[in-house]
C-alpha positions in Angstrom: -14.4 -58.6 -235.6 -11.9 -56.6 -233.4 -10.5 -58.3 -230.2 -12.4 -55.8 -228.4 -15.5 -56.9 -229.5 -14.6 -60.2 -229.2 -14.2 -59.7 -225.5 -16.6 -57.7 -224.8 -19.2 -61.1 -226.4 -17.2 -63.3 -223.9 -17.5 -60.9 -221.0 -21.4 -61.1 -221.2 -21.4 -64.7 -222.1 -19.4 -65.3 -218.9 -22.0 -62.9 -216.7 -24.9 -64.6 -218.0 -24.1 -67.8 -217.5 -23.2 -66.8 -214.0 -26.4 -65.1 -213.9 -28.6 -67.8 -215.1 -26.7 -70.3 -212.7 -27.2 -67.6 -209.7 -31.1 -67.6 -210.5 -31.4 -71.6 -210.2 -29.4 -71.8 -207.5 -31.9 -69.0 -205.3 -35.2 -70.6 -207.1 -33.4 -74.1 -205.7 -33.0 -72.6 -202.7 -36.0 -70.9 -202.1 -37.9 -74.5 -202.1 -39.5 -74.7 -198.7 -42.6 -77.1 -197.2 -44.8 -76.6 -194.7 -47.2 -79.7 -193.2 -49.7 -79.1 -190.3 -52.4 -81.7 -188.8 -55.6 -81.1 -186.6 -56.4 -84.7 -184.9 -56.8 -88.2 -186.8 -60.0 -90.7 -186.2 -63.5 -91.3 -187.1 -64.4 -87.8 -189.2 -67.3 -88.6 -191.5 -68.5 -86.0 -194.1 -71.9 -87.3 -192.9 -71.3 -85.5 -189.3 -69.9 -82.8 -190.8 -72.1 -79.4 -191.1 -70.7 -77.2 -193.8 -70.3 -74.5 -191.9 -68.0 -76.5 -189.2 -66.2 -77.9 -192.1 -65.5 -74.6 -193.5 -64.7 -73.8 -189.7 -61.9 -76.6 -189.8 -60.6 -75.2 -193.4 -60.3 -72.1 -192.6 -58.4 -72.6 -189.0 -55.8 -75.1 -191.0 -55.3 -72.2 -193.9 -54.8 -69.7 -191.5 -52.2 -72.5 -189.5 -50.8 -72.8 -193.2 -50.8 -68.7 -193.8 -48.5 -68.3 -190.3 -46.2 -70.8 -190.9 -45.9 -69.3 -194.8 -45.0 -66.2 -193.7 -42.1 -67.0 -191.8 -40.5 -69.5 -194.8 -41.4 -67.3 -197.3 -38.8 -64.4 -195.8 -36.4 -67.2 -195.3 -37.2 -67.6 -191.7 -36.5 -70.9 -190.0 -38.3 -73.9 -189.8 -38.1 -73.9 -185.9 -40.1 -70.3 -186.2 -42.5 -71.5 -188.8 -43.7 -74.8 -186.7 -44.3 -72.6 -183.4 -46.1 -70.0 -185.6 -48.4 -72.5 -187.0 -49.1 -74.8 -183.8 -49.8 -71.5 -182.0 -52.8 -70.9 -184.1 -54.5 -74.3 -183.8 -53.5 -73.6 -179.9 -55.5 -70.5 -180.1 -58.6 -72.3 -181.1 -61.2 -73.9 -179.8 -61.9 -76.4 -183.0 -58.9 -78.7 -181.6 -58.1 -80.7 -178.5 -54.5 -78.3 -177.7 -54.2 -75.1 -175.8 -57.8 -73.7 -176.1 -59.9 -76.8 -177.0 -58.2 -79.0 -174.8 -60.3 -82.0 -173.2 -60.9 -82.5 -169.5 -59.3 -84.9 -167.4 -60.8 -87.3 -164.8 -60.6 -85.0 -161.9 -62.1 -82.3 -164.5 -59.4 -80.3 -165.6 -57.7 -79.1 -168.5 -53.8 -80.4 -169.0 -51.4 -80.2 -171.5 -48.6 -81.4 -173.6 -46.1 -80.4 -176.1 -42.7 -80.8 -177.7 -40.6 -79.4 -180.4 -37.3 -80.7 -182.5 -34.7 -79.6 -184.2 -33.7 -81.8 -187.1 -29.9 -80.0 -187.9 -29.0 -80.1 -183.7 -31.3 -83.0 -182.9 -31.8 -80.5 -179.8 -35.5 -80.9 -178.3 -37.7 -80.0 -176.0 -41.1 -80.7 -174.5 -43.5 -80.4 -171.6 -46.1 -82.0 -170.0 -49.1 -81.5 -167.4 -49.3 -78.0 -167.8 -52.8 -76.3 -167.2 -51.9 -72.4 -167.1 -49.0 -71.8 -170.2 -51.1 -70.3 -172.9 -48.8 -71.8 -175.5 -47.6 -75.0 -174.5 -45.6 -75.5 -177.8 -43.3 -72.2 -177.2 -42.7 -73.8 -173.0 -41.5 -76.6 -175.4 -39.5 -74.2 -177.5 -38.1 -72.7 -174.3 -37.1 -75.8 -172.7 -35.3 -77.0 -175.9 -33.4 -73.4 -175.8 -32.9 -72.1 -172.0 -32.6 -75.0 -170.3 -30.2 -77.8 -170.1 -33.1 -80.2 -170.2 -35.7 -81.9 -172.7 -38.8 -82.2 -170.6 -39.9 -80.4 -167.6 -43.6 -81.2 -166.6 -46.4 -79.7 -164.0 -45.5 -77.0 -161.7 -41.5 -76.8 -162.9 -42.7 -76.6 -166.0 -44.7 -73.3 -165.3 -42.5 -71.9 -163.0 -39.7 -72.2 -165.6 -42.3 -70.4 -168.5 -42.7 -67.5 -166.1 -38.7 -67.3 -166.2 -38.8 -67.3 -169.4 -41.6 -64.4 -169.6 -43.9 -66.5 -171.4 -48.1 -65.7 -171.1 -49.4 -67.3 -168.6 -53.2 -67.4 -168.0 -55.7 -68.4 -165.5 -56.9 -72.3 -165.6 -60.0 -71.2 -166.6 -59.5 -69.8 -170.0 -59.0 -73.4 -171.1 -62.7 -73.8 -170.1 -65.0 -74.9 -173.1 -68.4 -75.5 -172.2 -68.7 -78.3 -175.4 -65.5 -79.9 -174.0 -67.1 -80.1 -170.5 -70.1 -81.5 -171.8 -68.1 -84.2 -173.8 -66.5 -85.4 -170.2 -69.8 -85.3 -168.8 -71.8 -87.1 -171.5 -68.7 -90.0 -171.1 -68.9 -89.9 -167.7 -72.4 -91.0 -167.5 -72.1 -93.4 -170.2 -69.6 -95.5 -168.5 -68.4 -94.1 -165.3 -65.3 -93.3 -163.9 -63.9 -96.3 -162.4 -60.6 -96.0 -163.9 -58.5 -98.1 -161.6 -60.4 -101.3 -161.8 -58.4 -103.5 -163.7 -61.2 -105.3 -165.7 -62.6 -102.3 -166.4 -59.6 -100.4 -168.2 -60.0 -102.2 -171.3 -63.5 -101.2 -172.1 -62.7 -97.8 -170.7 -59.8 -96.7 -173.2 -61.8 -97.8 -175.8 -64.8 -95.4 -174.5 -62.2 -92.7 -174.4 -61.0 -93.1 -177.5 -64.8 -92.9 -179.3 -64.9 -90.2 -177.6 -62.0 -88.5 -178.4 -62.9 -89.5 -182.5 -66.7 -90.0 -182.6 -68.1 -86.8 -184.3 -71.3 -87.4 -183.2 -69.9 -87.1 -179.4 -68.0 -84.3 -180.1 -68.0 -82.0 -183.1 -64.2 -80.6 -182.2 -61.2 -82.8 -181.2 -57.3 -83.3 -182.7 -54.3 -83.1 -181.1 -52.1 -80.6 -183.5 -48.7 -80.8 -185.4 -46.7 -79.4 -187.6 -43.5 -80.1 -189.6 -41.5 -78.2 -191.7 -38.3 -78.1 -193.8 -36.6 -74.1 -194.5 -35.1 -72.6 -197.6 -31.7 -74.0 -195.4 -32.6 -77.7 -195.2 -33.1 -77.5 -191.6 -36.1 -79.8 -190.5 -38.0 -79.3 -187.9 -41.3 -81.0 -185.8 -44.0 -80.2 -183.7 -46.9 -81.4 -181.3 -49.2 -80.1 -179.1 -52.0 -81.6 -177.0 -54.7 -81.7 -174.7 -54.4 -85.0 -173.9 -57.5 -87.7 -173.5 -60.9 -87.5 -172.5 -61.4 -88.6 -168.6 -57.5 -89.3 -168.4 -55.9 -91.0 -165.5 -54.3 -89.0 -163.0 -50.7 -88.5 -164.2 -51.4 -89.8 -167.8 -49.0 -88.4 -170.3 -49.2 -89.7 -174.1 -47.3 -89.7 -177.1 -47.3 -85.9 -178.1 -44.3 -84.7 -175.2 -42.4 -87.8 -175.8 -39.4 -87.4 -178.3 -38.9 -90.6 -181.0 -42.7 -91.6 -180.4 -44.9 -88.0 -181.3 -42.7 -85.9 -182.2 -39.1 -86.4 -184.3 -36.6 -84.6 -186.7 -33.4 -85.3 -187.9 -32.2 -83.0 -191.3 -30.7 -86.6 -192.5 -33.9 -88.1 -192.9 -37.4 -86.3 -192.0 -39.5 -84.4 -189.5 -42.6 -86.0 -188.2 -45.5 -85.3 -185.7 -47.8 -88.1 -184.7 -51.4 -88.1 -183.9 -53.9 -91.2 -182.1 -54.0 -93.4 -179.4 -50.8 -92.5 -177.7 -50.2 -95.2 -175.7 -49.6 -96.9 -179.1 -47.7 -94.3 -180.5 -45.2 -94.8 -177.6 -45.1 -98.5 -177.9 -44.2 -98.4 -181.1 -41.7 -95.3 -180.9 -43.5 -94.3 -184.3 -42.0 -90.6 -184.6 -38.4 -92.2 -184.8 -39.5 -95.6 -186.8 -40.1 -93.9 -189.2 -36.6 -91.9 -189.5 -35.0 -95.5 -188.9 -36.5 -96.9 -191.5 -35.4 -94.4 -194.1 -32.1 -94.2 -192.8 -31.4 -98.1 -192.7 -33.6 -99.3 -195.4 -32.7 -96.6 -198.1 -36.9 -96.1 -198.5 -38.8 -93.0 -199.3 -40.5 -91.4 -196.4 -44.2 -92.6 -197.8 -42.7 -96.0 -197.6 -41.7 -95.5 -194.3 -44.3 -93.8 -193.1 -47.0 -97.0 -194.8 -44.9 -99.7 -193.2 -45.5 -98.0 -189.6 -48.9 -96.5 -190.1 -51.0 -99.4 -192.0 -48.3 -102.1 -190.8 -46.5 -102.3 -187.6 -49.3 -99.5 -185.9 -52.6 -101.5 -187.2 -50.6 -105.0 -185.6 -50.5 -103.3 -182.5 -53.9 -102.3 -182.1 -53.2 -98.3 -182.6 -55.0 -96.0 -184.5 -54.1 -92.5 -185.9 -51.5 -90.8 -188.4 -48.8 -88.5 -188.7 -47.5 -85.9 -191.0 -43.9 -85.8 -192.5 -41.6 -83.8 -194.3 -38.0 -85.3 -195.9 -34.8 -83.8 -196.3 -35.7 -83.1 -200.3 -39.1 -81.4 -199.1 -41.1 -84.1 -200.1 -44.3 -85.0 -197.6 -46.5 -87.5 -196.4 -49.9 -87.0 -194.9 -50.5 -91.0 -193.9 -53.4 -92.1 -191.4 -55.3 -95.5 -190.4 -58.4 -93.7 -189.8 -61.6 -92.5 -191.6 -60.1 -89.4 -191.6 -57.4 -86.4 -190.6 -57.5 -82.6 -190.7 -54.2 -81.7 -192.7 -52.6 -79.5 -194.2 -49.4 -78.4 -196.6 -48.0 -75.1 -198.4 -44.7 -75.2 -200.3 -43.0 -71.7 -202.1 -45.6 -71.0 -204.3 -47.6 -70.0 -201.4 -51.3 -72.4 -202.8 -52.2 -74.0 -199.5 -53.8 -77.7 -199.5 -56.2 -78.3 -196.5 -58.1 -81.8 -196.5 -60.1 -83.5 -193.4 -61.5 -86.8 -195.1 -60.3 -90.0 -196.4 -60.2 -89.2 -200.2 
């Protein structure tokens, strides 16, 4: 064999190894995962028609289908939770944006945040009844301001700086929603400041917020995601609690408790009884845990959701993505509309305890 054959037989062993490794390295990084939720608590395949369940599937598929899109190209995980918490925004079916519940004084108000898990930048807003998109005033406020929250009127008057669509307060109307307040309304009044009364009355709220039978169409709305890059990132958006106290704001604005990220550990977005969530800064427990414990993120996510959560009194779940892509969908309840989609594009909607 001549040297010139000789290397010419090293030459292409040389290019394709180099090829071989190039091609694991893209299919390594082309790994990418996408989780979404709708709302966690009492969703019984019994209440369920199948053409509102199919409703609920398709509306987390398409959430699924928007946020694909964007990580399939490469796009960031930043872009890919806005795309998807814009579409559950968009409809009716959940308690953010479009479907959001009324208040005590009969209104629609809203809240929202976003994080980014390489910066730890964040933003959020809260008490906003005219931004069509409350999750991209979060985005905004994360990335034109110097701030992390802005709520009511600064809020909106800082989305129309930022050219965002704003609508009328009555596009939020939903006659279904209304009825909801009013059917809670009459079953136990609106005394809300009555100090013997409050107990009863958050537990009212919350039946009505998760009891099918009272209304067909609830869920605050999340999503997390990690990007062919690693980055992390979390969402939430919500319309709150039925009959709310004037000035209530829950869990879902609030960075550490319904929303966190942090590319060292995970992304998560919370969903329940907010006033729990906050309490027991869940969003950030569960990154804590992780980080200081050495655990997997279903550990983490168990201990807080079946443990220190369920000890408190708080009901609800949350949906989680890791720094290797890994996910958990974990919930206390009878059930939670989910979602998740990795690269090979198969999405995985579920809404029941199974």
């Amino acid at each position: 064999m001549t040297m010139m054959r000789l290397l010419f037989i090293f030459a292409l062993a040389i290019f394709t190894i180099d090829n071989v490794s190039g091609q694991e390295k893209r299919s390594d990084m082309a790994k990418f995962t996408l989780v979404i939720h709708g709302g966690a608590g009492t969703i019984l395949k019994k209440n369920m028609t199948a053409e509102k369940e199919l409703a609920y599937r398709d509306k987390l598929k398409e959430a699924l289908s928007a946020g694909y899109g964007i990580l399939s190209k490469g796009g960031s995980s930043i872009d890919a939770v806005e795309a998807a918490i814009i579409i559950m925004e968009d409809s009716p079916l959940f308690n953010a944006g479009k479907g959001a519940v009324f208040t005590s004084e009969g209104k629609n108000e809203m809240d929202a945040s976003i994080m980014d898990g390489k910066t730890l930048e964040a933003g959020s807003v809260a008490m906003v009844n005219t931004i069509k998109n409350p999750i991209s005033a979060a985005r905004a406020v994360m990335e034109q301001s110097p701030h992390v929250m802005m709520v009511g009127e600064g809020a909106v008057k800082f989305a129309k700086e930022q050219n965002l669509e704003i609508v009328d307060s009555s596009y939020f109307y939903d006659e279904k929603r209304y009825q909801q307040w009013q059917d809670f309304k009459g079953s136990i009044g609106t005394q809300m400041d009555h100090s013997d009364e409050r107990a009863d009355n958050t537990t009212e709220q919350i039946n009505a917020e998760f009891n099918e039978p009272v209304d067909e169409k609830f869920g605050t709305v999340g999503a997390v995601a990690i990007d062919v890059n690693g980055n992390i990132a979390a969402g939430t958006s919500t319309g709150g609690m039925t009959n709310k106290m004037y000035g209530r704001v829950g869990d879902s604005p609030i960075i550490g408790a319904g929303t966190y990220a942090n590319n060292k550990t995970c992304g998560v977005s919370s969903t329940g009884h907010g006033e729990y969530f906050m309490r027991a800064v869940v969003a950030y427990d569960i990154s804590a845990i992780m980080e200081h414990k050495g655990v997997s993120l279903q550990e983490a996510a168990d201990e807080v959701i079946h443990n220190k959560l369920i000890k408190l009194g708080g009901s609800g779940g949350i949906i989680s993505v890791d720094s290797e892509g890994n996910f958990a969908l974990t919930f206390n309840t009878e059930g939670m509309y989910r979602g998740s989609i990795r690269e090979d594009g198969v999405p995985s909607v579920s809404i029941y305890k199974d």
